[in-house]
C-alpha positions as CSV (number, residue, x, y, z in Angstrom):
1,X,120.4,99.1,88.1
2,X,123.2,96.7,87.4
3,X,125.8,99.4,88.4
4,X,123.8,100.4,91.9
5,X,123.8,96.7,92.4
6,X,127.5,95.9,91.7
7,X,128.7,99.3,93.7
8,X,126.6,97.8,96.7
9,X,128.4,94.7,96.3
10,X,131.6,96.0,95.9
11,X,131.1,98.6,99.4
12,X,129.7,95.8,101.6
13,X,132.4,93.4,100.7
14,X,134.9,95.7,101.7
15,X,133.1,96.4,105.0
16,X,133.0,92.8,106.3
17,X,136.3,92.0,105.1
18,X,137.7,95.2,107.5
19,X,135.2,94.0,110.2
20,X,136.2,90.2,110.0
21,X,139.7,90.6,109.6
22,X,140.2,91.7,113.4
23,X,137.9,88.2,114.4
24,X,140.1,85.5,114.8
25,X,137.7,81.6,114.6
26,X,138.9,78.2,115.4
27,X,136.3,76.2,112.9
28,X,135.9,77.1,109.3
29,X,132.1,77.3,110.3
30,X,130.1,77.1,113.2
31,X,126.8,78.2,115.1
32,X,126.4,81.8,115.4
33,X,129.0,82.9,112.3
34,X,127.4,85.0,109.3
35,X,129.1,85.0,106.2
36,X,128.9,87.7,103.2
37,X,129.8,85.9,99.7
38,X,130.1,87.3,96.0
39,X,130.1,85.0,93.3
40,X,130.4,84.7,89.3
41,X,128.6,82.1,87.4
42,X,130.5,80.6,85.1
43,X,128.5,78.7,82.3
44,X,125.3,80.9,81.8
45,X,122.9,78.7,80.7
46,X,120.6,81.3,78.8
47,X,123.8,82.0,76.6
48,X,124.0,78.9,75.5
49,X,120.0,78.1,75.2
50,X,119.8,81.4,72.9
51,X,123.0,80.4,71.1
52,X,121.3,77.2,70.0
53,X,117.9,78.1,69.9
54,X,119.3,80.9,66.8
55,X,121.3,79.1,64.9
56,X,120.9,78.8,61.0
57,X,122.6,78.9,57.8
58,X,123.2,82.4,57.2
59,X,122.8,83.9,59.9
60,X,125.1,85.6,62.3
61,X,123.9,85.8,66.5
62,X,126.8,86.5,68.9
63,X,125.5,86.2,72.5
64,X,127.7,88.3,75.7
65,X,126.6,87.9,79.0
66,X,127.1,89.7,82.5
67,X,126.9,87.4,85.7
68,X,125.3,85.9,86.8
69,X,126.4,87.9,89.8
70,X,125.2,86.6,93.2
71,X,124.9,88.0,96.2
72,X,124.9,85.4,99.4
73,X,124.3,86.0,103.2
74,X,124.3,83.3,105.8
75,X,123.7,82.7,109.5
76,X,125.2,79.7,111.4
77,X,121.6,78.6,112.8
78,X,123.4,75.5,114.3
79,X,127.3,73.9,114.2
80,X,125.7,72.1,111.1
81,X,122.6,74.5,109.4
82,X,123.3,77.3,108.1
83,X,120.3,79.8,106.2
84,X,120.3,83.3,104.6
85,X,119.2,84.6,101.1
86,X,121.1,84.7,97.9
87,X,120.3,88.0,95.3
88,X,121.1,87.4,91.4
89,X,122.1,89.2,88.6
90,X,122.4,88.2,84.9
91,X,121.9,89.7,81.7
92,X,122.3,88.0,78.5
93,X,122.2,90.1,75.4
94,X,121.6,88.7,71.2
95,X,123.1,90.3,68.4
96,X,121.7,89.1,65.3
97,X,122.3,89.2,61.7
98,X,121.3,88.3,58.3
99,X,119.2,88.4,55.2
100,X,119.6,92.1,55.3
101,X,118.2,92.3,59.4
102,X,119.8,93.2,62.4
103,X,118.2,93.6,65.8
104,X,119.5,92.9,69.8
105,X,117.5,90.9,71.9
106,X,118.2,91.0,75.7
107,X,116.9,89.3,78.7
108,X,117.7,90.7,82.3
109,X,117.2,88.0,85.5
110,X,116.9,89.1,89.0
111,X,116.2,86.4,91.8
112,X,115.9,86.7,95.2
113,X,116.1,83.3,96.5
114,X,115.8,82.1,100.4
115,X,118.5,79.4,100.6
116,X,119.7,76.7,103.8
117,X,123.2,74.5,103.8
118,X,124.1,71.4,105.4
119,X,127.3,72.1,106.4
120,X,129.6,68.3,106.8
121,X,132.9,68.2,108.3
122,X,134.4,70.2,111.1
123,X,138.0,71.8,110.1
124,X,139.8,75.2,110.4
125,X,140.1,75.7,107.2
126,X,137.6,74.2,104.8
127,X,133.8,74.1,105.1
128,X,132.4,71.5,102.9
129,X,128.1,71.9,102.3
130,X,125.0,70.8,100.3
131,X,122.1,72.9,100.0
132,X,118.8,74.3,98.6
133,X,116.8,77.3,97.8
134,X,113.6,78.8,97.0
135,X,112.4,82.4,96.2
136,X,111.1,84.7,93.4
137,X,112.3,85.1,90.1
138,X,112.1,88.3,87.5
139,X,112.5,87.9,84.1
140,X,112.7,91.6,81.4
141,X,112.8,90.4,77.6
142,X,113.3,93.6,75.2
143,X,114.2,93.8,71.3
144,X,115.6,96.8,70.0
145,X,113.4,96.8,66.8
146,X,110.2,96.1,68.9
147,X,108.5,98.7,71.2
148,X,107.1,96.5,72.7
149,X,108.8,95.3,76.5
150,X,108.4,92.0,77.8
151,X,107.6,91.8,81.6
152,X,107.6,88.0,82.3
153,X,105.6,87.8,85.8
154,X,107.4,86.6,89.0
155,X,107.9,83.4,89.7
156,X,109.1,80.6,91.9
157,X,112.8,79.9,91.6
158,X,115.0,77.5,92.9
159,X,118.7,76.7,93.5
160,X,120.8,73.6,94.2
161,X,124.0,73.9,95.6
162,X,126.9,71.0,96.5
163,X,129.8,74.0,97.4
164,X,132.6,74.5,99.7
165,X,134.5,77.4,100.9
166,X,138.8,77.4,101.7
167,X,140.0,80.1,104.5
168,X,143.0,81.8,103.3
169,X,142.5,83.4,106.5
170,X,140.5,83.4,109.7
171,X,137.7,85.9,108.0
172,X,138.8,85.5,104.4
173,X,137.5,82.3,101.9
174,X,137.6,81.2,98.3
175,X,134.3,79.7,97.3
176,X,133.0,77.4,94.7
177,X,129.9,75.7,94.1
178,X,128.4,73.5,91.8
179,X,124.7,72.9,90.8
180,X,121.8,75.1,89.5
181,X,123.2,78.3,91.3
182,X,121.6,81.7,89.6
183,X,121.6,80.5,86.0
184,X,125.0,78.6,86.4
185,X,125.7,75.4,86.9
186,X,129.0,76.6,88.1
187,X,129.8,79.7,91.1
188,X,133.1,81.1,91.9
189,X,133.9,83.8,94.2
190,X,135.3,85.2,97.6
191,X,133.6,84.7,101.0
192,X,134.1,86.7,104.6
193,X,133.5,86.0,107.8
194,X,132.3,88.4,110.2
């Protein structure tokens, strides 16, 4: 699943970056522009709950992480609105150790998240904006010494971003956003216009 999603990422970012780099924009955002964005959360904050949650004399748990890797359309709805959806990825994974156990623990997070900015100043090359989303969450647990699975149900999640993109080029941004983006407090990562 992760590797489908990734290759998915990786193919449509290359398509809108051929498609936007023959559109040429005077404003860094405005009514009627969609924009395709991949970003990597930086600060997982399931690593570091498990990492302390574990944690005793004698013991050995070394937590790794993947993402959380976010997907991130949005349409220009008006020069100052902007709305779209936002897929995540993360996957944190527990190695433990100690009084003669061992086990992994892992826990897999896809969201699917409808999301809207507020989008502040008006410049050709930086687009300041504050947001919020709202969509469904799915959480796996598994253990490697268990059989059974852990299926958490769906539910509501949320994001809160305060973020801002740079054009390098007409099409072509740098993006970074802070708040509670994914399962990150922190989100960097390249956006196109198109």
């Amino acid at each position: 699943m992760k590797k489908i999603f990734l290759c998915v990422l990786f193919f449509c970012t290359v398509f809108c970056l051929q498609a936007a780099a023959q559109k040429q924009e005077q404003l860094a955002y405005k009514k009627g522009n969609s924009i395709l964005g991949v970003g990597y959360g930086i600060g997982n904050i399931w690593k570091t709950f498990l990492k302390e949650a574990i944690s005793f004399p004698g013991i050995t748990y070394k937590v790794t992480t993947t993402g959380p890797v976010t997907l991130i359309y949005e349409y220009g709805f008006s020069n100052r609105i902007s709305g779209g959806v936002a897929l995540a990825y993360s996957q944190v994974k527990g190695k433990y150790s100690g009084y003669g156990d061992e086990f992994i623990d892992k826990l897999t997070i896809f969201s699917a998240l409808a999301r809207a900015n507020y989008h502040f100043g008006k410049w050709n090359k930086f687009d300041p904006y504050a947001g919020a989303g709202v969509g469904y969450v799915h959480s796996k647990y598994s253990n490697d010494q268990s059989a059974t699975r852990n299926k958490v149900p769906g539910t509501l999640g949320y994001s809160g971003q305060l973020g801002a993109r740079y054009y390098f080029s007409p099409a072509v941004a740098g993006m970074a956003e802070a708040g509670y983006v994914g399962g990150s407090f922190v989100q960097l990562g390249l956006s196109v216009k198109f």
